[in-house]
DRENDREN-281748 format. One record per residue (C-alpha): residue number from 1; residue in three letters; z, x, y. Coordinates in steps of 0.5 Angstrom, whole numbers. Layout:
<rs>
 resi resn    up  east north
  NUM  ala     Z     X     Y
...
</rs>
This chain:
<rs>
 resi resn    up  east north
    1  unk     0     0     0
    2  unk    -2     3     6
    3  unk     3     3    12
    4  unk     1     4    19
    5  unk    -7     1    21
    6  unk    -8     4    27
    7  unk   -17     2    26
    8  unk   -19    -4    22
    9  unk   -24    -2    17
   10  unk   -28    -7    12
   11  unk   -28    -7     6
   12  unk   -34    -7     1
   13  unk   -36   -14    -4
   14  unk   -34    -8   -10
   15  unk   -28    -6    -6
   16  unk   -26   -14    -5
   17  unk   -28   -16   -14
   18  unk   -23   -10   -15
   19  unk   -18   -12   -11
   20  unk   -18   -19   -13
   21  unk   -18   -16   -20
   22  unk   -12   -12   -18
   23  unk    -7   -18   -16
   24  unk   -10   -23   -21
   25  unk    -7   -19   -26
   26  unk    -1   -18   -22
   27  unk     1   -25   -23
   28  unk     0   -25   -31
   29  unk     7   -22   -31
   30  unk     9   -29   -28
   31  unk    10   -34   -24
   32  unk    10   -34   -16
   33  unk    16   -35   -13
   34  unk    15   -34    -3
   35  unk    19   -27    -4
   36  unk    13   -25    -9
   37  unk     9   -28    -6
   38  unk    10   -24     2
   39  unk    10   -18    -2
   40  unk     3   -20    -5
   41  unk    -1   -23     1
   42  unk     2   -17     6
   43  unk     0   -12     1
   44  unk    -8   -16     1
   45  unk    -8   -16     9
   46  unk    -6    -8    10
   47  unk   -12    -7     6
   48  unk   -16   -12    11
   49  unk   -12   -12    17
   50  unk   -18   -14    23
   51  unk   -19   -20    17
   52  unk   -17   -27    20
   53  unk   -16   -31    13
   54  unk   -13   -38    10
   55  unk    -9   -41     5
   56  unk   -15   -42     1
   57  unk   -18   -35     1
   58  unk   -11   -32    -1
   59  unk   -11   -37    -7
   60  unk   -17   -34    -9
   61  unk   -16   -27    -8
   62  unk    -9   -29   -13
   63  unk   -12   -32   -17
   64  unk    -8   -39   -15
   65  unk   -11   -45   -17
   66  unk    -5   -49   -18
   67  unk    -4   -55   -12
   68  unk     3   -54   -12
   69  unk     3   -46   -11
   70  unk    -3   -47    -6
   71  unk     1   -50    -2
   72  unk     7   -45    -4
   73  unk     1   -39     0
   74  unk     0   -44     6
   75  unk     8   -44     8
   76  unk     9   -36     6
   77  unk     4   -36    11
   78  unk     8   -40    17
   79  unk    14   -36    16
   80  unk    10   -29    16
   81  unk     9   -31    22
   82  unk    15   -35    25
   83  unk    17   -28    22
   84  unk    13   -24    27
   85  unk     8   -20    21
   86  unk     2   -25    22
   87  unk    -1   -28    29
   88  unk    -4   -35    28
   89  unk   -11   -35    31
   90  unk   -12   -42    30
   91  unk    -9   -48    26
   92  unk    -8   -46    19
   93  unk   -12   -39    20
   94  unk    -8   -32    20
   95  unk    -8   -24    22
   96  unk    -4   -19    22
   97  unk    -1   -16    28
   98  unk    -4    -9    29
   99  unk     1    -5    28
  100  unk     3     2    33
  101  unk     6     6    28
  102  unk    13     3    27
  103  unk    17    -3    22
  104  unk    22    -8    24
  105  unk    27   -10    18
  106  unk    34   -11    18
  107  unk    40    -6    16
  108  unk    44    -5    10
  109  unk    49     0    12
  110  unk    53     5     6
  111  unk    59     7     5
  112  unk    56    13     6
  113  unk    55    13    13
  114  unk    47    13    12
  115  unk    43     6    11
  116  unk    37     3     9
  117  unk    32    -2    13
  118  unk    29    -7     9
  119  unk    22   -10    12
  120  unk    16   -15     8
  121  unk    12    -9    12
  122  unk    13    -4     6
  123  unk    13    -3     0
  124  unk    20     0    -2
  125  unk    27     0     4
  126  unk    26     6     9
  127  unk    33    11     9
  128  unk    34    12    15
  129  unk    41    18    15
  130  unk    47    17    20
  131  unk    44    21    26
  132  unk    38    17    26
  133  unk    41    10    26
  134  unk    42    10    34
  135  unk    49     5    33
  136  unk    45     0    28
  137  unk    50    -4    25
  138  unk    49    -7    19
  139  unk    45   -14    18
  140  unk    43   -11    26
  141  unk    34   -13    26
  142  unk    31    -6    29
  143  unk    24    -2    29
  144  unk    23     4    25
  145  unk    19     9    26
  146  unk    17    11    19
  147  unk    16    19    18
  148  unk    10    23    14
  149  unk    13    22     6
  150  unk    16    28     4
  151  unk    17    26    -3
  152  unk    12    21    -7
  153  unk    15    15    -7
  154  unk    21    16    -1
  155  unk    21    13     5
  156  unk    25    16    11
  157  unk    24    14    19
  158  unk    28    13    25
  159  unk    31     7    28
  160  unk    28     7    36
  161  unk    30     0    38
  162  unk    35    -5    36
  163  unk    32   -12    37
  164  unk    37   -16    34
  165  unk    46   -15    34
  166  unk    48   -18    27
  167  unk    54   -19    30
  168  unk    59   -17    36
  169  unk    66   -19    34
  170  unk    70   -15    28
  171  unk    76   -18    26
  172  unk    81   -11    23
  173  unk    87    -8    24
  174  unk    89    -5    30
  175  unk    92     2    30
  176  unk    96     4    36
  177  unk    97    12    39
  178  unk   101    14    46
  179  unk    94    14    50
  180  unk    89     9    47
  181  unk    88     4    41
  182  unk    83     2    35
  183  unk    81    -2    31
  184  unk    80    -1    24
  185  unk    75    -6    23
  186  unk    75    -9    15
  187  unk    68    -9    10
  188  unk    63    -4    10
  189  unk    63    -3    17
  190  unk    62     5    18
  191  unk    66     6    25
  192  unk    72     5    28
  193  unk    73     1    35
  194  unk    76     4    41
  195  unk    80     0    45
  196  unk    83     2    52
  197  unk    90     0    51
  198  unk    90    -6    57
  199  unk    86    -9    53
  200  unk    91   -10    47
  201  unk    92   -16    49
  202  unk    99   -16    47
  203  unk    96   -14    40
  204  unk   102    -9    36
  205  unk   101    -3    31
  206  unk    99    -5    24
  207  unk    97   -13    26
  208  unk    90   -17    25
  209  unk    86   -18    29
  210  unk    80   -19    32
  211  unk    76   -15    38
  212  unk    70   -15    41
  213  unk    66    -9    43
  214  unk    63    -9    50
  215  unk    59    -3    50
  216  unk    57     4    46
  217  unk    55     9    50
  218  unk    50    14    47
  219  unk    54    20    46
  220  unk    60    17    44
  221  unk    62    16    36
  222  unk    65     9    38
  223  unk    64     3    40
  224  unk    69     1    46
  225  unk    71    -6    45
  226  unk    78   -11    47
  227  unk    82   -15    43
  228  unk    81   -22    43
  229  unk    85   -26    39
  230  unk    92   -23    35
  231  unk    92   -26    28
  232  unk    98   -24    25
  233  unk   102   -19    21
  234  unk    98   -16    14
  235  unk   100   -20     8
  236  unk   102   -26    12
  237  unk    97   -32     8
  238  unk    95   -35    15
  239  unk    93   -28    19
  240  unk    90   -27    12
  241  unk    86   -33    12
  242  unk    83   -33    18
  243  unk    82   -25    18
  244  unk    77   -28    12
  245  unk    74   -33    17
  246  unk    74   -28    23
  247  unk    70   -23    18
  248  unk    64   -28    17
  249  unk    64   -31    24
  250  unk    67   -37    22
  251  unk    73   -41    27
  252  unk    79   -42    25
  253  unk    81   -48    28
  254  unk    78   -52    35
  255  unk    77   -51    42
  256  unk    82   -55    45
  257  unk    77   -60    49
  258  unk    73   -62    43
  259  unk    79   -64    40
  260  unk    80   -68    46
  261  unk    73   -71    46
  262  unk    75   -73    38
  263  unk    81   -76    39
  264  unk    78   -81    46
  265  unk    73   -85    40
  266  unk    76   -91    37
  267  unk    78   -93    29
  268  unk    75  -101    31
  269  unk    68  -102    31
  270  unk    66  -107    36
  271  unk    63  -115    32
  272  unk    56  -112    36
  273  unk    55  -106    32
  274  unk    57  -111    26
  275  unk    51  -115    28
  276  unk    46  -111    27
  277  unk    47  -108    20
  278  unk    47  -110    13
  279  unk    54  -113    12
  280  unk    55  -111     5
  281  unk    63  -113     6
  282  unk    64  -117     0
  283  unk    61  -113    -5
  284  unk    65  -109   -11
  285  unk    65  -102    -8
  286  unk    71   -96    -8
  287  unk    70   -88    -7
  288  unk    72   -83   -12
  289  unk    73   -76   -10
  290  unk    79   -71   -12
  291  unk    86   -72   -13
  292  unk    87   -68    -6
  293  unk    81   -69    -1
  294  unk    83   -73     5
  295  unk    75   -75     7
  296  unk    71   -79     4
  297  unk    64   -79     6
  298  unk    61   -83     0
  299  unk    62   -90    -4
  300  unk    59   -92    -9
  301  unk    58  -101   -10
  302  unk    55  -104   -15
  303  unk    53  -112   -17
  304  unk    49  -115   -22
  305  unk    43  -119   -19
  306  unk    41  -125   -22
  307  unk    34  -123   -26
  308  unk    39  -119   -31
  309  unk    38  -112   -26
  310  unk    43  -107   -23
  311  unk    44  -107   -15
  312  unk    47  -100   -15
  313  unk    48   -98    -7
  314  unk    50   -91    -4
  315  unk    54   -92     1
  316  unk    54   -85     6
  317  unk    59   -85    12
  318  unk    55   -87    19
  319  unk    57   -80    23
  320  unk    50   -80    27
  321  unk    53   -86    29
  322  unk    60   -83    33
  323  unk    57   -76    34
  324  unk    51   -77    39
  325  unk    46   -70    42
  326  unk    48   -67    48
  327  unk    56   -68    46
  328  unk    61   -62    45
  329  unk    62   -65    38
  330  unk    55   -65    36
  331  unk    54   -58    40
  332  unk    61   -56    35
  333  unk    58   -58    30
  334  unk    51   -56    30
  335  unk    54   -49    31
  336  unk    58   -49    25
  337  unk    54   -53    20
  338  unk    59   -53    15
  339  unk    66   -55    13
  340  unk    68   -49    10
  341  unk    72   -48     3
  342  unk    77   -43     2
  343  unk    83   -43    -3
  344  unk    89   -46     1
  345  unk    85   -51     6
  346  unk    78   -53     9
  347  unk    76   -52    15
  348  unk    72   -58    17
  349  unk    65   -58    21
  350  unk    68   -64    25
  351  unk    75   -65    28
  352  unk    81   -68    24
  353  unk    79   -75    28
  354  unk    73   -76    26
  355  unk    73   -72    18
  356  unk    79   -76    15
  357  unk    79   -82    20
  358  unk    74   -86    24
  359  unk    68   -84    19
  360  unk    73   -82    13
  361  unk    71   -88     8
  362  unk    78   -90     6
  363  unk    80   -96     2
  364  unk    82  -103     5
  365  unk    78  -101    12
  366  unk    71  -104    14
  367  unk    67   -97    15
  368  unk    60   -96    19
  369  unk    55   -93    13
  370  unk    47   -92    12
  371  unk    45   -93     5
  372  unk    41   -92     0
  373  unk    40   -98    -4
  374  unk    37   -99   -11
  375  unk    35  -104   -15
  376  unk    36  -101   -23
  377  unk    35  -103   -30
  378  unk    39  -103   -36
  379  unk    34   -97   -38
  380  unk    36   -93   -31
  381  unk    29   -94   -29
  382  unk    29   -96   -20
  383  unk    24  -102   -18
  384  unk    27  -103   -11
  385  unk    30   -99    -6
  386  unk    33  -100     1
  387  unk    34   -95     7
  388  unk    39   -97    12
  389  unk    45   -98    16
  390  unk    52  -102    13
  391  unk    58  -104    14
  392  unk    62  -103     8
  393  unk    70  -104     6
  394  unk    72  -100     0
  395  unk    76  -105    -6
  396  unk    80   -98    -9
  397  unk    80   -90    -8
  398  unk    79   -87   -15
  399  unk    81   -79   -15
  400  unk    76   -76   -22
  401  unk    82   -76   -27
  402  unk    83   -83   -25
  403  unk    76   -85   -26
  404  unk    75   -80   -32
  405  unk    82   -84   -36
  406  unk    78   -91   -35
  407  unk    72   -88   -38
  408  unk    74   -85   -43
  409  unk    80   -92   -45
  410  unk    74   -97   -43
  411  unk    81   -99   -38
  412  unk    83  -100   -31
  413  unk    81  -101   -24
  414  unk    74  -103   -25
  415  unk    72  -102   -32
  416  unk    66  -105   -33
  417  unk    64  -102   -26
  418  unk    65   -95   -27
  419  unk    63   -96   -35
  420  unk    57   -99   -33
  421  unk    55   -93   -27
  422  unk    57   -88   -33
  423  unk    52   -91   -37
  424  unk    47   -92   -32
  425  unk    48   -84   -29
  426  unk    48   -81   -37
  427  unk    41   -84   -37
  428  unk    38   -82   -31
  429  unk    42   -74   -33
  430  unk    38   -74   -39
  431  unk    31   -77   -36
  432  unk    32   -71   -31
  433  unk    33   -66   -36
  434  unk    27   -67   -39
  435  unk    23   -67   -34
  436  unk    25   -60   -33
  437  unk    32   -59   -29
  438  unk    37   -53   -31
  439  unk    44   -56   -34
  440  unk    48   -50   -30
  441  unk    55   -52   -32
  442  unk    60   -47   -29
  443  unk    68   -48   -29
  444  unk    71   -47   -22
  445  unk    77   -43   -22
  446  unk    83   -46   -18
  447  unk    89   -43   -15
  448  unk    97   -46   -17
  449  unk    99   -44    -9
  450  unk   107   -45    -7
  451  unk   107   -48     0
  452  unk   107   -40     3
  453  unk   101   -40     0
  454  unk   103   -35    -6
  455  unk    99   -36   -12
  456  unk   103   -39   -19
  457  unk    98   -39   -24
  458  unk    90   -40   -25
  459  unk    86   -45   -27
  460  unk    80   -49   -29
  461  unk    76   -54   -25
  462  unk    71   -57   -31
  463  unk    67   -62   -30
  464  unk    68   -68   -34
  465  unk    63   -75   -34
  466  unk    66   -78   -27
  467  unk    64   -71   -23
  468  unk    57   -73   -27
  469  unk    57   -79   -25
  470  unk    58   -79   -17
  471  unk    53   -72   -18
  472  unk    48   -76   -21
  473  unk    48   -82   -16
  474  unk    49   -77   -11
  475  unk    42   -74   -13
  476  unk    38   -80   -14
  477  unk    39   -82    -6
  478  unk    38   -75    -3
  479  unk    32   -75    -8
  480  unk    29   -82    -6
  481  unk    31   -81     2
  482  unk    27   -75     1
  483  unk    21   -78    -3
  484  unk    21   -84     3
  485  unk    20   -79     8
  486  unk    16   -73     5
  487  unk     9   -78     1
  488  unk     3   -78     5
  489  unk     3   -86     7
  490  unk    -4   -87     8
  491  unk    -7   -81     8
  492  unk    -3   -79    14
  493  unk     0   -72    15
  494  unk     7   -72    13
  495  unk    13   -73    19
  496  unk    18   -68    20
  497  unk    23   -68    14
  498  unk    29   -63    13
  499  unk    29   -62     5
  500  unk    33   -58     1
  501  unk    28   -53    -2
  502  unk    29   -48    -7
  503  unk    24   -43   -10
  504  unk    22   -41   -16
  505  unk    26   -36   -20
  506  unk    24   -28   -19
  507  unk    18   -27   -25
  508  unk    22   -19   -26
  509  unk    29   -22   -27
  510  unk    26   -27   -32
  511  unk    24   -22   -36
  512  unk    31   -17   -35
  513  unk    35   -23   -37
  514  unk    30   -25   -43
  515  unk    31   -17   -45
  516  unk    38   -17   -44
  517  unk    40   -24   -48
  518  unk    36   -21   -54
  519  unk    41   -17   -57
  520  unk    45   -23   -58
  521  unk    39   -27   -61
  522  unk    37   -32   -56
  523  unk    29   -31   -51
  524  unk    26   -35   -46
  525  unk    19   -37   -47
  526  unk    16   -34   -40
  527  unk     9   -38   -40
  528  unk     9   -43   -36
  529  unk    14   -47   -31
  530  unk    15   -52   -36
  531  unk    17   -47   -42
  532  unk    21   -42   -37
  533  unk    26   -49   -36
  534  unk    26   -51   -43
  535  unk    27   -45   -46
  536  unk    34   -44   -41
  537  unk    36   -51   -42
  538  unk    36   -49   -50
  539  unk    40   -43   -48
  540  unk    45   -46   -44
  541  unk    46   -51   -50
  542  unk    47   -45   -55
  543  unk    51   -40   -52
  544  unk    56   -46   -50
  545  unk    63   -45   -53
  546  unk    61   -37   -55
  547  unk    64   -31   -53
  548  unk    58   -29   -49
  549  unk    57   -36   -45
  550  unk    60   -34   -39
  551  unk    56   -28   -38
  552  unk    49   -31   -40
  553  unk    50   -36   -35
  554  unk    52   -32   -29
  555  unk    46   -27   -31
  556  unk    41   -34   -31
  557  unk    45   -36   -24
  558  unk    43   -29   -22
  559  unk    35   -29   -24
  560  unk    34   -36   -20
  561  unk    33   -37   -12
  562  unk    38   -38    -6
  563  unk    37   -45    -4
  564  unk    37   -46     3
  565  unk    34   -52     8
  566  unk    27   -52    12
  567  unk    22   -58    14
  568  unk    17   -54    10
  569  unk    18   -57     3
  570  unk    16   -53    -3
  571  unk    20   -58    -8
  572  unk    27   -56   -12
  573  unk    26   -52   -17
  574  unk    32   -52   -21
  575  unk    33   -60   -20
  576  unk    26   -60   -21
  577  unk    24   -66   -15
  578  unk    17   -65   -11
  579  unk    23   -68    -6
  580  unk    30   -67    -6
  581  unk    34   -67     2
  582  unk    42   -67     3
  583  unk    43   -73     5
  584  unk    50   -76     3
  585  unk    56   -71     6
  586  unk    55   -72    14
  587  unk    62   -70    15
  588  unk    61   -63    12
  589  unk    54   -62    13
  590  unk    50   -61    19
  591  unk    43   -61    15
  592  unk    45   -69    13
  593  unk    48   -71    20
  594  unk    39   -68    22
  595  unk    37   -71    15
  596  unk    40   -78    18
  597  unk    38   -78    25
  598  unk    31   -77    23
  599  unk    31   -82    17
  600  unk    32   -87    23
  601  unk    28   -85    27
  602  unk    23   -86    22
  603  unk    26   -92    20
  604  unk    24   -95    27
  605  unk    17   -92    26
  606  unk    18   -86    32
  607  unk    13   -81    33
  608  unk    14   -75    28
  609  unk    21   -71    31
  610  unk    19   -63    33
  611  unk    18   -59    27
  612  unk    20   -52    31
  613  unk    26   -55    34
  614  unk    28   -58    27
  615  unk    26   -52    23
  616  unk    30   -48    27
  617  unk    36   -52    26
  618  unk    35   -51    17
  619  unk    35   -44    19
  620  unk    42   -44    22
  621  unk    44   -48    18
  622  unk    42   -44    12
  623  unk    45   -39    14
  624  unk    53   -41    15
  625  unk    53   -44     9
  626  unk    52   -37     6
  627  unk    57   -35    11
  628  unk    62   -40     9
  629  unk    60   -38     1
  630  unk    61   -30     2
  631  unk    69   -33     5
  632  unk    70   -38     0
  633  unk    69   -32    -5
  634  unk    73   -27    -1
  635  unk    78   -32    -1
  636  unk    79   -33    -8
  637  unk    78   -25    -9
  638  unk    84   -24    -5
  639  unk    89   -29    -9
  640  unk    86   -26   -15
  641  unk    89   -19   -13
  642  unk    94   -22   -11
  643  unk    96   -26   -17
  644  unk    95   -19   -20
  645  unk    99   -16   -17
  646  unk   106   -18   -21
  647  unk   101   -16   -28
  648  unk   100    -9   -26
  649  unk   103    -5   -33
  650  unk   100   -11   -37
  651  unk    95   -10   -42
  652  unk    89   -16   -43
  653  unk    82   -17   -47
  654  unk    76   -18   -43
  655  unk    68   -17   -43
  656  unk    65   -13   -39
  657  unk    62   -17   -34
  658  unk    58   -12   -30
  659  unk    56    -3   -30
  660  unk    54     0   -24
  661  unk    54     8   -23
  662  unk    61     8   -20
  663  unk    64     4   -24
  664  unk    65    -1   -31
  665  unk    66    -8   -29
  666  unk    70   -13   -33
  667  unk    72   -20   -34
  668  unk    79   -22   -37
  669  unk    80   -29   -41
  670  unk    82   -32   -35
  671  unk    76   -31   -31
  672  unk    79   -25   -26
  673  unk    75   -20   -25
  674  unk    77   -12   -24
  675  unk    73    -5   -24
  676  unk    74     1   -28
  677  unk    72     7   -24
  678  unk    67    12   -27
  679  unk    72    17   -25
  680  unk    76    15   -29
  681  unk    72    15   -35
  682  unk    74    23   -37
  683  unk    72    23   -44
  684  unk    66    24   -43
  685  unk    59    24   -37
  686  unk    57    18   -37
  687  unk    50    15   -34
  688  unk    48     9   -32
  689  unk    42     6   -37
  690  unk    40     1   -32
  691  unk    34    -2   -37
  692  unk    40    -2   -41
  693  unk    45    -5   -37
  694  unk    49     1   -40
  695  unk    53     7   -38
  696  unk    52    12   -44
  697  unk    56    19   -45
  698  unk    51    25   -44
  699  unk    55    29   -50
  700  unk    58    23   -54
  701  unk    53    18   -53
  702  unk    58    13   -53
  703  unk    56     6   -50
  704  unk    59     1   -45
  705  unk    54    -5   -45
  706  unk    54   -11   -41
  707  unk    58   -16   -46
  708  unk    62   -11   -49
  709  unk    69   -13   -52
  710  unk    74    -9   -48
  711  unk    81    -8   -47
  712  unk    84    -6   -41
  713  unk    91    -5   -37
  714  unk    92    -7   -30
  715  unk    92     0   -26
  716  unk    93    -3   -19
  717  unk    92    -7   -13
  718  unk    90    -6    -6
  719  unk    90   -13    -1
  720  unk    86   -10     5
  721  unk    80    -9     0
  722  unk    81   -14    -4
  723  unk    81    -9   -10
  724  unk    83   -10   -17
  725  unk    83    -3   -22
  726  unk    83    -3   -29
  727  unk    84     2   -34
  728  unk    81     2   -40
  729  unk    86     3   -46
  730  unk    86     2   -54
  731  unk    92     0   -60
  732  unk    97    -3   -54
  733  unk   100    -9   -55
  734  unk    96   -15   -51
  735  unk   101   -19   -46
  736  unk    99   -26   -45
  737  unk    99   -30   -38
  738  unk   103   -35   -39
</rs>
């Protein structure tokens, strides 16, 4: 792949029949995914960077002559050039941006101190060393300027802009010496943080907290910043807590005017707003939810209708309706995007008020809803739907267990309700499943927590038929709304739509998995689309109850595709729906709250919304939902280290659950996961065998492989990295955890 194209050059009919030969044989190896397909039309393109070109020459030139990719092709064309590699000529035609002897990417900072930029521009990362990295810090966007290769297959340059900061806040500890300050930031950060000691706003020596840098100046090794908000002491769980948070960008609690805004809107809805809606009052209808959630954001109402059919209703708390545009709830909200889950508490998108008041669908209350309502029959087919806003008024709330026990006893509250919802959800599960959605089903580990937030014990979250059956409705209203609004009606061209997209999975992961789970006797089918999810449903059912099933799932987790939000819709892989949005959690998730607003719209026959505008949105959103995911995880990786810390000495079996070449990764028997560092490992010099996920003795060669048996002792403990070592051992007497 050519780098820099500083002439454009033709390219003869020969060269062209070779290159087509080229990438067409590429694809054998699998199918496309947008991350394969960016690589593959980028490299086409800097072979013919003056050609102007569309989706359909690039399928050609692929090979693609499937619809569903071909469109793929079309929308990694629009993102390559919302992402500034392509110039849009006109409508549905492209070409690459000339380029002047540089790259743009985004950093990805070692421990080391040096880094890496990644960009689509290249073929591999770009090593950029320390003293060239011109005060980059990690996710910063910047331009590089690639040197000549000094080696065949390296590529080193030098970062000459920043285009982009990833961040300007660090949440850390402070350091305080006679005559200034630090701040000693948390993560993979690379620097400490000057602060002037005036700037310590009341912030003492060994304390959390957070500091915002004001500039860096060129020759100094540190940033200078203040500090902006004190946390608390180390070890105390709230500073903790919102340490993590403060980490990921996240809040920690409200401006004070938006919890004032919130508590000005009232509970009663006027007998007008009534008027306007679908009164379904007088139907059965109630909630299930876990034993402690506080905001119920969706109902369930179910009645039988007189040609023998079921009206089933998806009932979704009517939030649009109280958060309008241009307000500090509606700003507060669109800049968080997520109600955030960490161990001990949830940090809601929208204030208290709102999220487990006014909108929350409580028992015996009349609540403003919009509404997927569907006409089914005994055999779960849908022959009627219906889209709009309701008043409801939920009968009774059910936490999971409750529903679960009348599931399994046929007795209770509502049993013929919940049992006839059950049996209906059960039919649409196994009608999705044959269609080609994935069964991922992964325990959820939970903490026992004392009231100073201390864990007492760890234990599993399983989901049973009740949790099934709210998904499975749940799934069938994000499905159809999205359906509603995605099909051409009448040959139109489609109005803009937030869908919740998820990309096929990468073709070299499929085959580093089917590789890997040979060993213990299973293979994937790798041909077509159909058979790769056939054949990891098969395996999902036959490694279930096996000592290996823990693994092989998060291994076949690993191989597939983040979902995220966009109004270019490529389908959802793992659900297998052309059309899927998120459309039933509003008070939890913006994407909805868009997906709402827009449905009503439509609704009402308005002209297509903004697609820029909204595409935007998805982006953000996206991204604090990853955001809120790396917090959540950091969380749980906390309490387990501090769970851990009263069982080091302790000796317990696990498997080994990951091998880098610092370290082996091993799993115990309830879920924790810690590390033996190679160091450790004095028997022998171990390499890494990456093909092999292995580390192997270069004298002995003894193996450690992924899904080895092992016994470990609990070495030690470290709080500030959330850190968790093991050692390895043999022949000691194994302890339990109860």
């Amino acid at each position: 792949m050519h780098l820099l194209y500083l002439v454009p050059q033709k390219i003869s009919i020969v060269a062209m029949a070779k290159k087509k030969k080229k990438f067409q044989k590429k694809r054998a190896s699998g199918t496309f995914n947008k991350k394969k397909l960016k690589t593959e039309i980028l490299a086409i393109l800097y072979e013919e960077p003056g050609k102007t070109v569309n989706y359909k020459q690039i399928s050609t030139w692929l090979g693609v002559k499937d619809i569903e990719t071909r469109k793929l092709i079309d929308v990694v064309l629009q993102e390559l050039n919302d992402d500034d590699y392509l110039d849009q000529i006109s409508r549905g035609k492209y070409k690459l941006k000339a380029k002047t002897g540089t790259v743009s990417g985004v950093v990805e900072l070692q421990p080391q101190g040096f880094a890496y930029v990644n960009s689509d521009e290249v073929d591999r990362p770009v090593l950029i060393s320390s003293r060239n990295l011109k005060h980059a810090m990690a996710g910063d966007k910047v331009r590089v300027r690639i040197y000549a290769r000094r080696k065949k297959h390296d590529l080193e340059g030098e970062i000459i802009e920043i285009l982009e900061r990833a961040k300007t806040v660090f949440v850390g500890i402070v350091q305080i010496s006679r005559n200034f300050a630090f701040l000693n930031p948390a993560g993979k950060v690379g620097f400490d943080i000057f602060i002037p000691l005036e700037k310590l706003n009341g912030a003492k020596n060994g304390q959390r907290a957070i500091a915002e840098i004001n500039e860096w100046p060129e020759n100094a090794r540190s940033p200078f910043g203040k500090i902006i908000e004190v946390l608390g002491d180390v070890g105390d769980n709230d500073a903790e807590m919102h340490s993590i948070l403060a980490q990921f960008e996240l809040p920690h609690k409200f401006p004070e005017n938006v919890d004032k805004a919130a508590e000005k809107i009232p509970l009663e809805i006027p007998k007008e707003e009534i008027k306007k809606r679908r009164d379904v009052r007088n139907i059965t209808t109630f909630t299930i939810d876990p034993a402690d959630a506080k905001d119920f954001d969706d109902a369930l109402s179910l009645q039988k209708l007189e040609n023998g059919n079921w009206e089933v209703s998806v009932h979704i708390a009517d939030v649009t309706h109280y958060v309008v545009p241009k307000t500090i709830i509606e700003e507060e909200a669109q800049s968080r995007a997520t109600s955030v889950y960490l161990v001990d508490r949830v940090v809601p998108m929208l204030p208290e008020r709102l999220s487990n008041g006014v909108c929350s669908l409580r028992p015996n209350e009349d609540k403003l809803c919009f509404s997927a309502i569907f006409e089914i029959d005994d055999q779960a087919n849908i022959n009627n739907e219906w889209f709009g806003k309701t008043v409801i008024h939920s009968d009774r709330r059910f936490a999971y267990e409750e529903a679960q026990k009348i599931i399994e006893t046929g007795e209770g509250d509502y049993s013929n309700e919940i049992l006839t919802l059950n049996n209906l959800a059960k039919q649409l599960r196994d009608k999705r499943f044959k269609k080609g959605s994935i069964a991922f089903e992964r325990f959820e580990l939970k903490f026992k927590i004392d009231e100073k937030g201390k864990p007492l014990s760890v234990y599993f979250n399983e989901a049973k038929d009740s949790n099934k059956l709210i998904e499975e409705f749940m799934l069938l209203a994000n499905k159809k709304v999205a359906e509603f609004i995605g099909r051409k009606q009448d040959n139109k061209t489609p109005k803009t739509f937030v869908y919740r997209i998820h990309d096929k999975p990468d073709p070299e992961k499929l085959e580093s998995l089917n590789t890997f789970i040979q060993r213990f006797g299973y293979g994937l089918q790798l041909t077509t689309p159909k058979s790769i999810t056939d054949s990891l449903n098969n395996l999902l059912t036959n490694v279930k109850g096996k000592k290996e099933q823990n693994l092989v799932e998060t291994l076949a987790i690993r191989t597939m595709a983040k979902a995220a939000y966009s109004t270019r819709n490529i389908g959802h892989y793992g659900l297998s729906f052309e059309y899927y949005s998120h459309f039933t959690s509003p008070i939890r998730r913006y994407p909805d709250m868009m997906v709402h607003r827009l449905l009503e719209k439509y609704l009402a026959n308005e002209r297509s919304a903004n697609e820029q505008k909204y595409e935007s949105l998805c982006k953000h959103s996206s991204e604090m939902e990853t955001k809120a995911a790396n917090a959540e995880r950091a969380s749980i990786k906390y309490k387990q280290v501090e769970f851990m810390q009263d069982h080091v000495g302790k000796v317990y079996p696990g498997v080994i659950s990951g091998i880098t070449d610092w370290g082996i990764y091993v799993e115990l028997l309830n879920k924790i996961e810690g590390m033996v560092p190679l160091r450790e490992l004095v028997d022998d010099f171990y390499i890494l065998d990456e093909k092999n996920y292995a580390l192997v003795g270069k004298h002995s060669n003894k193996t450690y492989r992924l899904g080895d048996e092992v016994t470990v002792k609990i070495w030690r403990t470290n709080l500030e990295r959330k850190q968790l070592d093991f050692l390895l051992t043999e022949n000691e007497e194994i302890d339990s955890f109860d």
